[in-house]
N, C-alpha and C positions, 0 to 999 in steps of 0.2 A: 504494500500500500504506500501512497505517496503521504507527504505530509499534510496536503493539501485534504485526503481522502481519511485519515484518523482523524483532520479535524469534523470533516464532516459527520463522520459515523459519531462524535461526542455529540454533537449538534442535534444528530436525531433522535440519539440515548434521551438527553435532557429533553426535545421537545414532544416525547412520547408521555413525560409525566402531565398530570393537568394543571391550567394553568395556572398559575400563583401557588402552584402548592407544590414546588419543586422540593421542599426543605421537610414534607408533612408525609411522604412515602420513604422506602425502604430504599436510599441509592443502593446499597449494595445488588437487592433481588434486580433494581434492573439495570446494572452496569452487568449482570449474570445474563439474563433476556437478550439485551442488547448484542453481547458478545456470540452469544448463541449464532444467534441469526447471522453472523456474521464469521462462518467455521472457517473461510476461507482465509480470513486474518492467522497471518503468522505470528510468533509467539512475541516480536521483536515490536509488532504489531499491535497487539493485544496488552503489552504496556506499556507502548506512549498513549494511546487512548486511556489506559485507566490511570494514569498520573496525569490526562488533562482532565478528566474527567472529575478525580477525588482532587484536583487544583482548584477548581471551581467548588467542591465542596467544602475545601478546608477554609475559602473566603469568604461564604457565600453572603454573609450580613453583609462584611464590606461592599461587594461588589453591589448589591442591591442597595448598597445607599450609595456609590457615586451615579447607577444608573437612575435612583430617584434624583438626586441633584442638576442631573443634565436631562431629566423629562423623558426617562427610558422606561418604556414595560421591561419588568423581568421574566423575557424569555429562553429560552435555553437557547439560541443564537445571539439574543444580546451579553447572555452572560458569558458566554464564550470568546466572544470580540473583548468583552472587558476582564477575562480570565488570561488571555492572550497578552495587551497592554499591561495591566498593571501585575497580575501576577506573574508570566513571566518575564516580564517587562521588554517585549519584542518592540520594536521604533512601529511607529502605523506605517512609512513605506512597505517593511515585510508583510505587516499583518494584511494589511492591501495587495500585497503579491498572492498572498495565501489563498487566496478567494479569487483569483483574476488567472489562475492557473489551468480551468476548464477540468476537461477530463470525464471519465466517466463517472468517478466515485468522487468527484472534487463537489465542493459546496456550490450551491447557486453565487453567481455573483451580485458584490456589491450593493444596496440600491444606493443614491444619493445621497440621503437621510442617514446611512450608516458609515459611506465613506464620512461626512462629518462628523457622525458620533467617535470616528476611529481617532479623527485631527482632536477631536475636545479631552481625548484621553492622553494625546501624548502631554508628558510635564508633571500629570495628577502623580501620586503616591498611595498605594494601595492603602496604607494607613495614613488617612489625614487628621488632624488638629480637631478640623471639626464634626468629627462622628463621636456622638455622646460613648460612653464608654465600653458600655456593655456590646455596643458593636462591633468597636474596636476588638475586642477581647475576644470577639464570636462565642458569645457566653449568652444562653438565656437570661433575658433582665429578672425575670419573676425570681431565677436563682443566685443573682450577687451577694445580695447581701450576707445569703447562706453560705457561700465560699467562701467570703472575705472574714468570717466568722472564725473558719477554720485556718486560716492562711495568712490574714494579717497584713502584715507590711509587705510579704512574700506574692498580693495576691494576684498583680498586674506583669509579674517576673514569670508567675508561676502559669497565669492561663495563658499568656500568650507561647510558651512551652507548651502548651495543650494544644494550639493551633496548627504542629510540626508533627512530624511523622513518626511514628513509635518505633523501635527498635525492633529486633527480630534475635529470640533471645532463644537458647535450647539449654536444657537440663540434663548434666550426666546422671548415669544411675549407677550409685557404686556399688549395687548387688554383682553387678555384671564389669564394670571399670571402674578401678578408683582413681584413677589418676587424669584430669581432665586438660593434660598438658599434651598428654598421648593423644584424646579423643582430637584436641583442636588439632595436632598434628595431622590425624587420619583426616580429616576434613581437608586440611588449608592441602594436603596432596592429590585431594580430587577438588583443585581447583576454588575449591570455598573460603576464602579470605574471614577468615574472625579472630576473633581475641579474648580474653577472658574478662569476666565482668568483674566490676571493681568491689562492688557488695556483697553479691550470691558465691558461696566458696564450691557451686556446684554447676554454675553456669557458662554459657561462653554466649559470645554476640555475635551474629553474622554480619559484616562491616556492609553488604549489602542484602539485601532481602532474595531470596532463593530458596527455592523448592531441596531442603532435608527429610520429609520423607521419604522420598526414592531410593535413600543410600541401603547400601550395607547394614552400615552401624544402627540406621533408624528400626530396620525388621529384627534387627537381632536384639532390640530390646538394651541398647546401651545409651541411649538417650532420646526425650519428650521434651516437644516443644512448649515453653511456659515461661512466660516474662519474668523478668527477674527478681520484682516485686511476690511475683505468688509465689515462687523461690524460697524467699524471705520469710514471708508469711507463713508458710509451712515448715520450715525449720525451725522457726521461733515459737510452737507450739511446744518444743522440746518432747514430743513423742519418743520414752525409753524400752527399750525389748524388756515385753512382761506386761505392759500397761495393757488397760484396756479403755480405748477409743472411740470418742464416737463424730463421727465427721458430719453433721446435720448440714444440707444443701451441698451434698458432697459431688454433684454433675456426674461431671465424667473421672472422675478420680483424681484429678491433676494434685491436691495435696494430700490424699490419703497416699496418693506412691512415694511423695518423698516421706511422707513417716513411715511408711511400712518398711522403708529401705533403713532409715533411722534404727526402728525396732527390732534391724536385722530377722526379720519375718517372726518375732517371736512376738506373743503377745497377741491380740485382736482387735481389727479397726469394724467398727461395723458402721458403715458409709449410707447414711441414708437420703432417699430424697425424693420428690414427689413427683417428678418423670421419670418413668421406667425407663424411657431411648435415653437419656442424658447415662441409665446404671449400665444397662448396655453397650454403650459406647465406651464407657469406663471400666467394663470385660475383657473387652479387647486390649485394653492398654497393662490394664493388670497379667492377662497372660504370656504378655508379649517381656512386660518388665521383670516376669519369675518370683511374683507377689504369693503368697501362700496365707497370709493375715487378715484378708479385706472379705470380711461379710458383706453383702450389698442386700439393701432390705429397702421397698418399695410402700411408703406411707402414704396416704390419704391429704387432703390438704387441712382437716384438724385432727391430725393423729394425737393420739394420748401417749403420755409417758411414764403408763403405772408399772411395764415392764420392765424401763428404766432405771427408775427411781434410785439413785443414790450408787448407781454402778460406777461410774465410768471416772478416772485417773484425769481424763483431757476431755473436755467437751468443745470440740470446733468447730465454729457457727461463721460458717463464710457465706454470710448474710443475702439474702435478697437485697438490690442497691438501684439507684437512679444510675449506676455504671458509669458516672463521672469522667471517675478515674483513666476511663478506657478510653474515649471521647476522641482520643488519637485515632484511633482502631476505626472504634464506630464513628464514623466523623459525624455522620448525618441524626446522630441518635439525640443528640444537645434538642434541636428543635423537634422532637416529638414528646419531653419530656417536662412537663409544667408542674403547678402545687397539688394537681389530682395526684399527676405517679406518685411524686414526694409521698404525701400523704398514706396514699397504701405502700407503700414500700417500708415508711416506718413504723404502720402498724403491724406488719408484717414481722420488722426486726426486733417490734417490743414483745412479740409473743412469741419468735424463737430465745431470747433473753431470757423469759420466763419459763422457756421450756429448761434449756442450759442450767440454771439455778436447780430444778428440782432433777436432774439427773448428775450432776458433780455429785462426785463420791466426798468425803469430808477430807483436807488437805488436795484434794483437787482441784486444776483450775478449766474455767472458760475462759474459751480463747475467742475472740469478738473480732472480726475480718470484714470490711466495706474495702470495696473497690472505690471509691468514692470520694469526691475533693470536698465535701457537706459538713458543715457542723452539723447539722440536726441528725445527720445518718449516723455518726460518731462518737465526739465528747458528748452531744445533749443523751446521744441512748447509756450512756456509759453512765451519765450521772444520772441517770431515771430508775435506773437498775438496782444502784448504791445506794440510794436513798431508801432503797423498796428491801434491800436486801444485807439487813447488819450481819451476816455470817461472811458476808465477800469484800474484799479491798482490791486495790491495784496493786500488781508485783509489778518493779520496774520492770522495761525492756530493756532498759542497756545493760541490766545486771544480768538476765538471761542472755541477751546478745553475747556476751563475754565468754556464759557457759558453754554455748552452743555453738556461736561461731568463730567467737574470740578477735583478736582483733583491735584496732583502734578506731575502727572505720565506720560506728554505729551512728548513725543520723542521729543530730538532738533529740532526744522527746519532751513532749509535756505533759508534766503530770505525770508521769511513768508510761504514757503512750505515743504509739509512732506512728507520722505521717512520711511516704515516700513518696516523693515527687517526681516530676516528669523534667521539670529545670532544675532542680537544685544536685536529683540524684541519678535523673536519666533513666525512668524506670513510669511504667504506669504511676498512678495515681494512688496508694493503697493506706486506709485506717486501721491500726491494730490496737487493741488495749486485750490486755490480761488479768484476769479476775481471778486471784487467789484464793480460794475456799478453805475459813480457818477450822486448823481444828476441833472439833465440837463432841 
């Protein structure tokens, strides 16, 4: 395909959504449709169109307010001419060759109307002065307040880090490798350039993004792909061989494998959660990783905990969340997410909390895990809990950090809890706090 011909296939991607509600659907499902329909795109292909593509989404408030300031509909051609100029910032002679090229798969050309929208953009800057801020930041307005709660002085450093592309992060397993100096070895000789991650003592980074499942190493169960954040979060539960586990909204297993590795298979995780395709999925990965510890057990969505009650050494509640944190990932997910999700989301996190409490065994702790950049998804549930609950405190995490992964390298926290950030730490977005259960 020409360049002229990827622009236009984005053009049609965007103008198949309806209109004005390019921000209100699923880009992912249909940059997937789009692509489809288009098999004859080569692979070289098929990722310039999804990096102009997710360029225009990782703008897209910006671009929608210069296109409102210069009297634009926001269509998926106009966003694209101003995805062009200001985000990649091409001069309008090129962007006007781009279109004047013909062709069969090239875009229509020009009209008049646009050749001058193209002259009014050259000079602009994709972030101007005067877009109030919350657009600047491509942050839901209804949720500022709530971030800057949690973030602080950090909170204009830290979201515009949220508007940039996430890393590409894999997890050795050291049931099968322990040494993940070898694995990046075995990688960077089939061509894959990475490095080891500066936080996670189990991670490496792919310095570009590239398909590792296909390898060798990936079927053989020596390492899963998981940001370096849920890395962390999973280590810092301090899961020991013998414990017994219980990993609530546990998906596809992604932290029950790094503690069952922890536990060196002794001990029992039993991974619960309320899709069966999420337990499923996390079958496979368990068989693949030589997991022998993970009960997978499929609950209702108000399941009871009288079976529970008072078992479990670790209770890990990796929360239902507004998925903030991810926001790199999901780019397009920010504007589908308002004070309704909020809301149920945190009634949701207050009643697995309350589940957590009445299944800690006595000197047990829960382990409380958002994806989430939100105070109200975080410190507010942490202090909701503690107030409700005189048998539970906070254990610091740097003091476990030290245990577990040791180190000088542990992010500040507050209050005895940790936020990982996307600017400060290069990592998702992730709320930890740990709830020590005294003895009684």
């Amino acid at each position: 395909m020409t360049p002229a011909a990827r622009i236009a296939a984005v053009i049609e991607i965007l103008s198949e959504l309806p209109p004005g509600e390019i921000a209100s659907v699923s880009a992912g499902a249909a940059l997937r449709r789009g692509l489809q329909a288009r098999r004859y795109a080569g692979s070289s292909d098929r990722q310039a169109i999804s990096a102009l593509f997710w360029g225009v989404h990782r703008s897209l408030a910006r671009l929608g307010w210069h296109l409102g300031e210069l009297g634009q509909e926001a269509t998926g051609r106009a966003l694209v001419l101003a995805g062009l100029c200001l985000g990649d910032g091409k001069p309008a002679d090129e962007v006007k060759a781009l279109f004047a090229s013909g062709g069969k798969h090239a875009p229509p050309a020009l009209s008049d109307e646009e050749a001058l929208f193209i002259d009014q953009l050259e000079g602009r800057e994709l972030d101007d002065a005067g877009m109030p801020r919350a657009t600047r930041l491509e942050w839901p307005e209804a949720l500022l307040a709530d971030a800057e709660a949690a973030l602080g002085d950090a909170t204009d450093d830290e979201l515009v880090a949220m508007r940039g592309e996430a890393g590409a992060d894999i997890r050795l397993n050291p049931l099968k490798i322990s040494n993940r100096h070898k694995l990046r070895d075995k990688l960077a000789g089939r061509g894959m350039a990475c490095h080891l991650t500066k936080l996670s003592p189990l991670g490496i980074r792919m310095t570009k993004r590239v398909r590792t499942d296909d390898t060798q190493e990936f079927r053989n169960g020596l390492f899963e792909i998981q940001d370096e954040a849920s890395q962390i979060a999973a280590l810092l539960c301090d899961a020991r061989p013998g414990m017994q586990v219980a990993d609530i909204c546990a998906g596809a297993a992604g932290k029950s494998l790094v503690m069952a590795a922890a536990m060196e298979n002794r001990g029992r995780i039993v991974a619960l959660d309320t899709y069966p395709e999420r337990l499923e999925r996390g079958a496979v990965r368990i068989r693949r990783a030589g997991i022998h510890n993970i009960e997978r057990v499929a609950v209702s969505g108000d399941w009871g905990v009288k079976r529970y009650r008072g078992k479990f050494d670790r209770v890990v509640i990796d929360a239902p969340c507004t998925g903030s944190g991810t926001w790199r990932r999901s780019v397009d997910a920010r504007w589908r997410c308002d004070e309704d999700v909020l809301a149920n989301v945190r009634g949701q996190q207050a009643a697995l909390l309350d589940r957590g409490r009445a299944m800690v065994a006595p000197g047990g702790r829960i382990v409380y895990i958002t994806c989430s950049l939100l105070h109200s998804e975080g410190e507010a549930q942490v202090e909701r809990i503690l107030a409700e609950a005189p048998e539970l405190e906070i254990a610091e995490i740097s003091d476990i950090w030290q245990d577990v992964i040791g180190g000088d390298n542990c992010p500040q926290t507050q209050g005895g809890m940790l936020r990982l950030l996307p600017g400060r730490d290069g990592t998702d977005g992730f709320f930890m706090a740990v709830l020590q259960s005294r003895l009684r």
